[in-house]
N, C-alpha and C positions, 0 to 999 in steps of 0.2 A: 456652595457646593461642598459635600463631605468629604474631608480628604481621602485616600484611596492609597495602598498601598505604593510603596514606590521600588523598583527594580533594584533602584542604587544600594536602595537601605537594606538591600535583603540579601546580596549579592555575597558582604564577607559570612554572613552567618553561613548559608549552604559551602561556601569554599572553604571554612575553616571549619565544620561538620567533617567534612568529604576530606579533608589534611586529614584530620584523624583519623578516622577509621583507613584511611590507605597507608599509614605509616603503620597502622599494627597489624594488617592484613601482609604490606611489601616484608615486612621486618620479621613476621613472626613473632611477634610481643606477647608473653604471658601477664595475669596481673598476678599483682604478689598476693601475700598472707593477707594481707590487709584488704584486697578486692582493690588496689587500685594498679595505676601503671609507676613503672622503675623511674628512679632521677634520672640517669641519663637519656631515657625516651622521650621523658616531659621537658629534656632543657631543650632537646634536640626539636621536640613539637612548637613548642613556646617561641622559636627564630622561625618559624612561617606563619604564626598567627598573625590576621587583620590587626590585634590587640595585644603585644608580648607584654610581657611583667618583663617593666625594664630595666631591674637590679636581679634579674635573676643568675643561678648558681649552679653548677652542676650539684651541689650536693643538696639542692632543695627540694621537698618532697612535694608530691604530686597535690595540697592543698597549697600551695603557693601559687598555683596555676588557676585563677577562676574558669579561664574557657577552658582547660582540658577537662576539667570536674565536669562541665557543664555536658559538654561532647560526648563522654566517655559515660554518664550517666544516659543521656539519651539512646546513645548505643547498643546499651547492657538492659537497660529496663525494657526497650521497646522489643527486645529479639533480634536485633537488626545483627551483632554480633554475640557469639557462642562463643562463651569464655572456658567452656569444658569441663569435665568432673573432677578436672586434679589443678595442681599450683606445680610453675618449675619450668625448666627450659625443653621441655618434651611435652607443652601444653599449651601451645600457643591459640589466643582466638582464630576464629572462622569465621567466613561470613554464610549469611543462614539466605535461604531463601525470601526472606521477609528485607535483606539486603538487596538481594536483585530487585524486589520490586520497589522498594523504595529508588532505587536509581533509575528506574523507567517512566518514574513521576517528572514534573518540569518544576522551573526552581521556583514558582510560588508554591505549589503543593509541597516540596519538600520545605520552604519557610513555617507553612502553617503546621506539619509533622513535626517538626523540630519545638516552634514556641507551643502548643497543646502539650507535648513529653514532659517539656520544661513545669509547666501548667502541674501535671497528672503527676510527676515521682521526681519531682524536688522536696526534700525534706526540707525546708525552710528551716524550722525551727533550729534543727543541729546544725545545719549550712552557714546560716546567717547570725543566729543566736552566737554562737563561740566566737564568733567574727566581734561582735559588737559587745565581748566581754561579758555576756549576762548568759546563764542556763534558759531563758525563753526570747523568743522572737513571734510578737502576734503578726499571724495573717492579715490583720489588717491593714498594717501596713503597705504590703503591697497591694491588696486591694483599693486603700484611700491612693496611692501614689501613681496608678493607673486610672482612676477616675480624672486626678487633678491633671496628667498630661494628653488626654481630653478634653477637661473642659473648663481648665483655668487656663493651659498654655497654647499659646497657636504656633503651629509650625516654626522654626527657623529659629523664635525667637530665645534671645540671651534669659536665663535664669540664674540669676547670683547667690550665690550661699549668704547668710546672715547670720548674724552672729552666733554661739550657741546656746540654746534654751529658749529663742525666737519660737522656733517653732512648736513647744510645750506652748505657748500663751494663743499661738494663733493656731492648732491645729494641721501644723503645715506637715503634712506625712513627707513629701518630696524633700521639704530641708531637712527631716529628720535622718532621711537617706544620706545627702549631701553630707551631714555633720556625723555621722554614727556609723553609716555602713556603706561604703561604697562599692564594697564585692556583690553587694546586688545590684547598684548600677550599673556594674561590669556586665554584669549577665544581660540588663538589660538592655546597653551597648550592645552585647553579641547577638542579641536577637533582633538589632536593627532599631528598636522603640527611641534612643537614644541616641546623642552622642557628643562627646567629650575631649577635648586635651588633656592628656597624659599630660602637661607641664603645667595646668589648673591643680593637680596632686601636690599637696604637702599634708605634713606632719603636722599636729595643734599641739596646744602646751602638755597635753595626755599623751601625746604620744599617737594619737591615731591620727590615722588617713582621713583626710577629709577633703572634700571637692570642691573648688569657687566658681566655676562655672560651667554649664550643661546646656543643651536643645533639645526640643521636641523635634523628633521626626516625623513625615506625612504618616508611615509605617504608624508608629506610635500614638499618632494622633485616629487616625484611623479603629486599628485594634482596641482602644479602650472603648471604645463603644460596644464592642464584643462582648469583654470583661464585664464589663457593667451587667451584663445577663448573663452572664457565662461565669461567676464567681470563683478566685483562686478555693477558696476553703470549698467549694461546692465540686471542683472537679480532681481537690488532690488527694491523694489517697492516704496521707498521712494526717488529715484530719477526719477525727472521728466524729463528728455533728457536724451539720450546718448551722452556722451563726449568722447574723441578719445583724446590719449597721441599726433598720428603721422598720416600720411596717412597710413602706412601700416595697422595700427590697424583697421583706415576706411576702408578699404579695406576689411579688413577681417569678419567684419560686417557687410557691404554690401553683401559678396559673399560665407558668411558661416552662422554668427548665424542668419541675416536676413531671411534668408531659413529653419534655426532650432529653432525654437522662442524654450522656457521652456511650457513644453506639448506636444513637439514632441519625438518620439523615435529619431531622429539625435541630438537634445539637447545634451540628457545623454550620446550619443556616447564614446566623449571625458575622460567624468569620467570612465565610466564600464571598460576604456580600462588602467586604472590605477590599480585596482584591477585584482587578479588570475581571469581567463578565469573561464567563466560562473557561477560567481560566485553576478551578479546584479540582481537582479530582478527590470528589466526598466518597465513592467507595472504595476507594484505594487508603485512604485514611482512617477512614472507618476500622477497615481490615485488620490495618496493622497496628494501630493504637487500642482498638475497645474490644477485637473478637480474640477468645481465647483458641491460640494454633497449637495448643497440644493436651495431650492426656496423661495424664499418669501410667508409668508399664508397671503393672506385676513384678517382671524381670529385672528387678536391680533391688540391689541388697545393701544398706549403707551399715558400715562398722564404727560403733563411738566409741571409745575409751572415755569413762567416766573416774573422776579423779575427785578424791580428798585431801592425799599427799602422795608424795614420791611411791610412797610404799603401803598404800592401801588406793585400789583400783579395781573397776570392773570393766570387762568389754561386752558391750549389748550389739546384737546386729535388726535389724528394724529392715521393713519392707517402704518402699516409696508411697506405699497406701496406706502406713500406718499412721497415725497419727501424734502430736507432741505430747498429748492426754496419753498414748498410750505407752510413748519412751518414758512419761512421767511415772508411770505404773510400774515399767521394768527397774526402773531406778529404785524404788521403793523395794522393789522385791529386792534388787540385788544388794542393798547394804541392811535390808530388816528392820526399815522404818514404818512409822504406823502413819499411812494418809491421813492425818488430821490435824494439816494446815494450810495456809495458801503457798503456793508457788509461781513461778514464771524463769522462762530462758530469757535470756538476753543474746539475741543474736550477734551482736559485736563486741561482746562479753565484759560489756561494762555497766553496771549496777545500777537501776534507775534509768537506765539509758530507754527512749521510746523506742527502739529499737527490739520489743520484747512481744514474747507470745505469752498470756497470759493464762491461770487456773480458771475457769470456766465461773467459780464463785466471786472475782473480780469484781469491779465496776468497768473495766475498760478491755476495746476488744482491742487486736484480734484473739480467741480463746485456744487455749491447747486443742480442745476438743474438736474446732473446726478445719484447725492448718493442718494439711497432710507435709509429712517430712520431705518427698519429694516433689512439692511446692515451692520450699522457702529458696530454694537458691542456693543452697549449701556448697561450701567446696572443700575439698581434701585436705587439712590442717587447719583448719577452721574451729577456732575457741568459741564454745559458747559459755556463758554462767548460766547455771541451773540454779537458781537459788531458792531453799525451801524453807519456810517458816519465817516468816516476816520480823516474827520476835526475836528466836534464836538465831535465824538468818546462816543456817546450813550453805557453804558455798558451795560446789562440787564445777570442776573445772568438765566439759564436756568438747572431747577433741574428736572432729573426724576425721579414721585412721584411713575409711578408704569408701570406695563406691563402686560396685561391680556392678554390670550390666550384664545381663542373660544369666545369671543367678536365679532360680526360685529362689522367692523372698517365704521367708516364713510366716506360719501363722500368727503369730503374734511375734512383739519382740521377744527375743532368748540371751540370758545370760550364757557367753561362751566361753569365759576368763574370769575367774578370780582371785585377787593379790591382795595379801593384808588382812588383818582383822574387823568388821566396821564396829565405828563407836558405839559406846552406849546413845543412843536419841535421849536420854532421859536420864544421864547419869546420879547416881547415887550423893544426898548432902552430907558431906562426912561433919561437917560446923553442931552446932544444939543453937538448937532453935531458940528465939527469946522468948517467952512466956506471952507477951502481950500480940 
C-alpha cells in the first residue's frame, strides 16, 4: 500500500505558517529595507516555532531563522499578504483577500498550498548556495533527495550520516544534504517530508552544521512520488530551462507535465492523489498559486533617483506600465550616454546577483523589455544597480524615492531633476600611444 499523507506530519507546517502571518497581521509588522522582518519580531516568532533555532539572539537577523524565511516567503510571493508601497512603522502588512481564502481551505489543502509555494519561489540557488559556502546550489539536489526519500527510504526508518565525501563516490544526494546543508533539511522538516533531533546537530572540523540522524515521513514518503513528475526545476521559477537527469525523465515531460503546465487541474492530479480521497481543494489552489489576481493600473507613478555619486544625480518618474527597457532609455537620456552596450538592473543591488532583469540582447531572461516596473515588486527605498557596459561596467545606484497611486503616469519616463555634471562615457586618452 502507498503511503498517504499523514495529519501528524502536516499539522506543525499549517500551525507555524498560520504563527506567522497572525504575528504580523496582530502586531502590525512592516518589512524593512531589506524586504524582510525586524530581529525582535523573528526572536519573538522563533519561541513558538514547531522547530526554534535554539542559540538564537535577539540581535540575529531574519536569515538565521530558516522557518520564518520559509513562511514569510510563502506569504509574500503567493499575495496572501500585502507588504505595501512603502517601508517604515506607518506600513505595516495586510492581509489580502487571497488570505481569506486560503483560511477557508482545510489543513491538507493548506499543506499542499504551502509545499507547491515552497516548490514555485524558493530561490535555491541564493537560499542554499550561501549556506553551503559556495556561489551555486544545483537543483538537483533536491531533486535526487526527494526521489531517494521515496524510494530508497521507508517510512520511520533511522538514516545515519556517513562520513564526509561518502556520498561524492556513492552518489548519495540525501548525505550530501546531511554533511553540507542542513537549512534545507530544515525546510524539509517544516514541510513535514522529514524529521529530525535538534540534538543529532553538531559542528564538523569546517565548522559546519551537520546532521547524524534523520527519518522519512509517510508525508514524505508519499509526495516524492509527486515530485518525481512534478520536477523542482520544472515548477520553479528561478530556473530558466528544464533540465532532465535521463531520457526517461524527458520523456515524461514531454508526454505528461508538458500537457499539465502548473494551473491546470492535471498538474495537481499527482499531489491530491497523495492525500485521503477528497480531501484537496484543486481549484482553490489552482487560484491562488497559478492564476494571475491583478493588473497593472495606469494610475500610479514610481519616482527613481538615479545615482553616480553624491553629487551628480537624476530623478526619472515612470508609469507602472512602463517598462525596465524603457527606464533603461531614460537613464541613457538623462546622463547623455550612447546605448551601445549590454546592460541589466539587479534588483537586490548586488552585481551578478540572479536576481537581475536583463538587456534584451543577453543570453538569459527575464528581459528589460518584457518586465513592466509595476510587476517587479518594488518598494520605497529600495537600491537597485543599474549596471551599464559590461566592460567599463558603469554603476549607477537606482533608489526608489516613492510611489503614488491615482497619479497619471506619464507617457513615457521623464527626467524631473537634475544634479551634477555626467561624465564623459568615453573620456579623452591624455597618455601617447605606443607605436606598435
Amino acid at each position: 500500500m502507498n503511503p498517504v499523507v499523514n495529519e501528524k506530519d502536516i499539522a506543525a507546517t499549517v500551525r507555524d505558517f498560520e504563527t506567522v502571518c497572525s504575528y504580523i497581521l496582530k502586531n502590525e509588522i512592516p518589512l524593512t529595507a531589506r524586504g524582510g522582518l525586524g530581529k525582535k519580531a523573528c526572536f519573538e516568532m522563533n519561541a513558538h516555532m514547531a522547530y526554534p533555532v535554539p542559540d538564537a539572539k535577539i540581535t540575529n537577523l531574519m536569515s538565521k531563522y530558516p522557518s520564518i524565511v520559509l513562511y514569510l516567503t510563502v506569504a509574500l510571493k503567493t499575495g496572501l499578504l500585502d507588504p505595501g508601497l512603502t517601508i517604515g512603522p506607518k506600513s505595516s502588512m495586510k492581509a489580502t483577500d487571497a488570505y481569506a481564502a486560503y483560511n477557508r481551505m482545510n489543513a491538507y489543502s493548506k499543506h499542499l498550498f504551502i509545499f507547491l509555494a515552497w516548490m514555485k519561489y524558493i530561490d535555491a540557488e541564493t537560499l542554499y548556495g550561501d549556506v553551503m559556502g559556495m556561489r551555486w546550489f544545483h537543483h538537483f539536489l533536491i531533486e535526487l533527495s526527494l526521489d531517494q526519500i521515496g524510494s530508497i527510504f521507508k517510512p520511520g526508518a533511522i538514516i545515519k550520516r556517513k562520513g564526509r565525501g561518502d556520498y561524492y563516490r556513492n552518489d548519495d544526494a540525501f548525505q550530501c544534504l546531511m554533511n553540507e546543508c542542513v537549512p534545507l533539511l530544515h525546510h524539509f522538516r517544516d514541510l513535514g517530508l522529514v524529521g529530525y533531533s535538534d540534538g543529532y546537530l553538531e559542528k564538523n572540523d569546517y565548522n559546519r552544521t551537520v546532521l547524524n540522524e534523520a527519518w522519512v515521513t509517510e508525508t514524505g514518503a508519499a509526495l516524492s512520488a509527486a515530485c518525481s513528475t512534478r520536477r523542482f526545476s520544472w515548477v520553479n521559477v528561478y530556473e530558466d530551462e528544464c533540465m532532465f537527469n535521463d531520457e526517461r525523465e524527458e520523456e515524461l515531460y514531454e508526454n505528461d507535465f508538458k500537457k499539465n503546465p502548473p494551473g491546470s487541474e492535471g498538474f495537481l492530479l499527482p499531489f491530491a492523489a497523495c492525500y485521503p480521497e477528497n480531501e484537496i481543494d484543486v481549484s482553490a489552489i489552482n487560484q491562488l498559486l497559478f492564476e494571475d489576481r491583478e493588473s497593472l493600473s495606469a494610475d500610479v507613478v514610481y519616482k527613481f533617483r538615479v545615482s553616480l555619486s553624491r553629487g551628480c544625480y537624476r530623478e526619472i518618474q515612470c508609469g507602472a506600465c512602463d517598462t525596465f527597457e524603457d527606464l533603461h532609455f531614460a537613464i541613457q537620456r538623462a546622463f547623455d550616454f550612447g546605448n551601445d552596450h549590454l546592460y541589466a538592473f539587479f534588483l537586490d543591488g548586488k552585481k551578478w546577483s540572479r536576481h537581475s532583469i536583463n538587456a534584451p540582447e543577453c543570453d538569459d531572461p527575464p528581459f528589460a523589455c518584457d518586465v513592466f516596473i509595476g510587476e517587479a515588486g518594488l518598494r520605497v527605498k529600495q537600491n537597485i544597480l543599474y549596471l551599464f557596459d559590461f566592460g567599463d561596467q558603469w554603476m549607477f545606484t537606482v533608489t526608489l524615492l516613492s510611489i503614488n497611486e491615482g497619479e497619471e503616469a506619464p507617457e513615457r519616463p521623464i527626467i524631473i531633476k537634475s544634479v551634477g555634471e555626467p561624465p564623459e562615457q568615453y573620456p579623452a586618452y591624455d597618455g601617447d600611444y605606443d607605436d606598435d
